[in-house]
Each structure stands twice: as structure tokens, then as C-alpha cells.
C-alpha positions, -999 to 999 in steps of 0.1 A, spaced: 234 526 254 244 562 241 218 576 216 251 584 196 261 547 193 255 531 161 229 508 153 241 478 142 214 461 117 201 426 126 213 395 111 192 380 81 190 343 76 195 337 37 173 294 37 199 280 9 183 272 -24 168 240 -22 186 222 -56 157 202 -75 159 159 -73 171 149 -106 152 118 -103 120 134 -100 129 158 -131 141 132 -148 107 111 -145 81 140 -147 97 150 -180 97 120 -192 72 125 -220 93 156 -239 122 129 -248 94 114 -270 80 146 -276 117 157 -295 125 124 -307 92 121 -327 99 158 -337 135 148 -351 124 116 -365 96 135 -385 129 147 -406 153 119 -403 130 92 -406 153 72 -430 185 79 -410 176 62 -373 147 50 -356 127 65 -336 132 39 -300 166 44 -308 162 85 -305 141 82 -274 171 60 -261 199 86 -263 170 114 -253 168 94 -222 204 100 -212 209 133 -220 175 142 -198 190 119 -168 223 141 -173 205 175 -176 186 166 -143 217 161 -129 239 187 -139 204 212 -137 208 244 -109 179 268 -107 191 298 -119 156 315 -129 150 296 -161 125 265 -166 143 232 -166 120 222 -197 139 245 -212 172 236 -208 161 196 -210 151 205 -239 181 217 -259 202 192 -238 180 166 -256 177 178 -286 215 190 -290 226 151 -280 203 137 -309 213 161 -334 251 152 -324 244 115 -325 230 121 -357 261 142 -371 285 117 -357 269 88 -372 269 103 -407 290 85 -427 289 54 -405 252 48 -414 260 58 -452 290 31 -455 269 7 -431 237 8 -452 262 0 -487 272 -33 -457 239 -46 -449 226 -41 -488 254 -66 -496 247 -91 -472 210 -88 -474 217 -97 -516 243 -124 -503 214 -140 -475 188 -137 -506 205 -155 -534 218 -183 -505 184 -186 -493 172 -193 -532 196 -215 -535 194 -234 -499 158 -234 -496 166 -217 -459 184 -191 -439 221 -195 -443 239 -201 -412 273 -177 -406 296 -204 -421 280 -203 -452 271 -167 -457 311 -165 -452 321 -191 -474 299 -170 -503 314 -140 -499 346 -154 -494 358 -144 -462 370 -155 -433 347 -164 -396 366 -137 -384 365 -111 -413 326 -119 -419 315 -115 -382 336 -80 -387 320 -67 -418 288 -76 -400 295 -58 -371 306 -27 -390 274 -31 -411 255 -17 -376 248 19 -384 245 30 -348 256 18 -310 233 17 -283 245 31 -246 226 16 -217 195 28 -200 191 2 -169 200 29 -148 165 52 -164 138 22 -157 107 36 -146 79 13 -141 57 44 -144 71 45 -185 54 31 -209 87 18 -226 95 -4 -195 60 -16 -193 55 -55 -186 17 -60 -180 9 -96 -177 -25 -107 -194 -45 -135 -181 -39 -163 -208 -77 -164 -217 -75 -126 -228 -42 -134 -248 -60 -163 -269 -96 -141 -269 -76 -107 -280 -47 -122 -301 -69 -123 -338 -85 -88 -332 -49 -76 -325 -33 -94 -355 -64 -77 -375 -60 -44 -362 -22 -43 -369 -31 -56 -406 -57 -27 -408 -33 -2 -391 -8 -17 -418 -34 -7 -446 -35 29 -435 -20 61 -455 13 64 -437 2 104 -422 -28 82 -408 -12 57 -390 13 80 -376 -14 101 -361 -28 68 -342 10 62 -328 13 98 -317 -20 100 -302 -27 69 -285 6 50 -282 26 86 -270 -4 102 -256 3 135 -275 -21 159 -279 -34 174 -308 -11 203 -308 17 183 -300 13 161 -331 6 188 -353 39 204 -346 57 167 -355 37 165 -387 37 207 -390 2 211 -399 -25 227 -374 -44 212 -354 -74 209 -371 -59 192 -396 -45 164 -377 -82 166 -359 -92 154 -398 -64 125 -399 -73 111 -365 -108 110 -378 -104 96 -413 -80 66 -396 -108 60 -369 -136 55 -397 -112 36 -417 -103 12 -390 -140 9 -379 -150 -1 -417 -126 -23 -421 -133 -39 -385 -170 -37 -388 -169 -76 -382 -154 -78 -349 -182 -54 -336 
């Protein structure tokens, strides 16, 4: 070869970006769709509840993961306004359906109360129709309509490794040995200022830390350091008999 030939530069081998497994995202963020629906809920708490949040969080994080390419920014991120922009939407969309569907179910609870008075039992459809009038067909309608939201199906998000799909089976002497603490400790739980008992549910039922709950409740931690403490004495007071 002539020293005046040109060069010619090797070849580079460019390995294609390996694209993340949306079922792994999905599962390892898991936690942030309870994380952002006990975040909305904190100021919606009349308007939806909070399983039902965590249920449409759960979709929109199984269709971020899929529709997710790493382009340089954190997929927590972009879960994260996926999640939170499909709960907000929900929550626009259903609006005036939960307005006019609350007026619905106040009417039918007064209807199922004063028939109940009057009956000495629960009213069976026939006659909660017959009350107000109505037809089979136009009563199962208005309670139908009375349903403030609609639930989409998450059989395709089970993960035994969720505590919202667990099923652990108890042998039946724990059941009968556990079952009157339990029923006392909900009763105490019950008792609690409501801040308290929500500080229990975030910290042992949804396993969120102290900073996490203190941005739901938005106080610091320190302060939610006091709640969890005052709820734990007043449980233990009040459960003083079971020790």
C-alpha cells in the first residue's frame, strides 16, 4: 500500500440500547402508585377512594412501562406524571357523575331507611321499586347510574409479591386465638383522631416512610414522628389487657 493512500477508519460496532422489561418496571415501582394515590387522596378524600386510585394508578404504570424508552431521564419520573396525570383525569371526568350520583344514592339510602322502619328488614329490589314508584327496569337503572365511578380490570397486574393481591392462609387455631385482639384493635384503631390512624395505615399497612407520609399529610417529619408515637401509646393504653 502507497503511503499516499487514504486511511480508511475502522468500523465501530454501536451494541443496540437494551429497551427496559416493562414487567419488571412495572413491579419494582409498584409502591409509587400508592405513594401518589395516598398523595391525591389526602385532597380528594370525599370524591373517591383511595383502592379505587391505586386501581387506575395500576394501569397507567403497566402502560408507562410499556410505552417507556430510555432516553436519559428516570422512568420514576415519567411513571410518575403518567400516574398522576391518569388520576387527576379520572377525577375531572368523573366530576359531575359523582355530584349527580351522590344526589342518587342519598335518595335511595332515605327510600332503604324509611322501608327498613317500616319492614323491620332490608327491602328486597321489588319493593324498593314499588316505593319509589318505578319500574324493575327503571329502578335497576337509577341504581346503576347512582355508581359514582367504573372500575377497569387489573387481572392482567397480579403480583403475588403485592400486598393488594395477597391471600395468606392462617392456620384455623391462629384465626380463632387472633380474631378478638383483631376485632379490639380495629375498635381501638376506630377510636383514634383521624391524622392518627392514618399515620398507622401509611406506615405499617403501605410501608411508607416517615418522609413519605409527611409529604401526604404535608407536615415534616418530625411531626408525623409525634403522631405515630401518640397512636402507639394510645393503642397500647387502651390494649393494656391483652398484654
Amino acid at each position: 500500500m502507497a503511503l499516499s493512500d487514504p486511511i480508511e477508519a475502522p468500523m465501530t460496532y454501536r451494541r443496540p440500547a437494551l429497551r427496559p422489561n416493562p414487567e419488571a418496571l412495572a413491579r419494582q415501582h409498584m409502591p409509587l402508585v400508592r405513594k401518589i394515590a395516598w398523595h391525591v387522596h389526602g385532597n380528594v378524600a370525599s370524591a373517591i377512594e383511595v383502592e379505587d386510585l391505586i386501581q387506575i394508578g395500576m394501569v397507567a404504570l403497566v402502560e408507562a412501562a410499556n410505552l417507556y424508552q430510555d432516553q436519559g431521564h428516570a422512568f420514576s419520573t415519567y411513571a410518575t406524571i403518567r400516574i398522576r396525570g391518569a388520576m387527576i383525569d379520572h377525577l375531572r371526568r368523573q366530576a359531575t357523575i359523582c355530584r349527580s350520583a351522590m344526589g342518587r344514592r342519598k335518595e335511595l339510602a332515605a327510600v332503604r331507611a324509611r322501608l327498613e322502619s317500616r319492614l323491620g328488614r332490608a327491602p328486597v329490589e321489588s319493593e324498593m321499586a314499588a316505593e319509589m314508584q318505578l319500574a324493575p327496569a327503571a329502578y335497576r337503572e337509577l341504581v346503576d347510574a347512582s355508581q359514582a365511578t367504573q372500575h377497569s380490570s387489573i387481572d392482567d397486574l397480579y403480583s403475588d409479591q403485592s400486598m393488594w393481591f395477597a391471600d395468606e392462609d392462617e392456620l384455623a387455631d391462629s384465626i380463632v386465638e387472633n380474631k378478638a385482639l383483631k376485632e379490639a384493635l380495629a375498635a381501638c384503631i376506630g377510636e383514634l383522631p383521624e391524622r392518627e390512624a392514618l399515620v398507622l395505615q401509611l406506615y405499617f399497612v403501605e410501608e411508607m416512610n416517615l418522609e413519605e407520609i409527611g409529604q401526604v399529610l404535608d407536615v415534616g417529619a418530625a411531626r408525623v414522628c409525634q403522631l405515630k408515637k401518640a397512636a402507639t401509646d394510645r393503642l397500647r393504653e387502651k390494649l393494656a389487657a391483652w398484654r
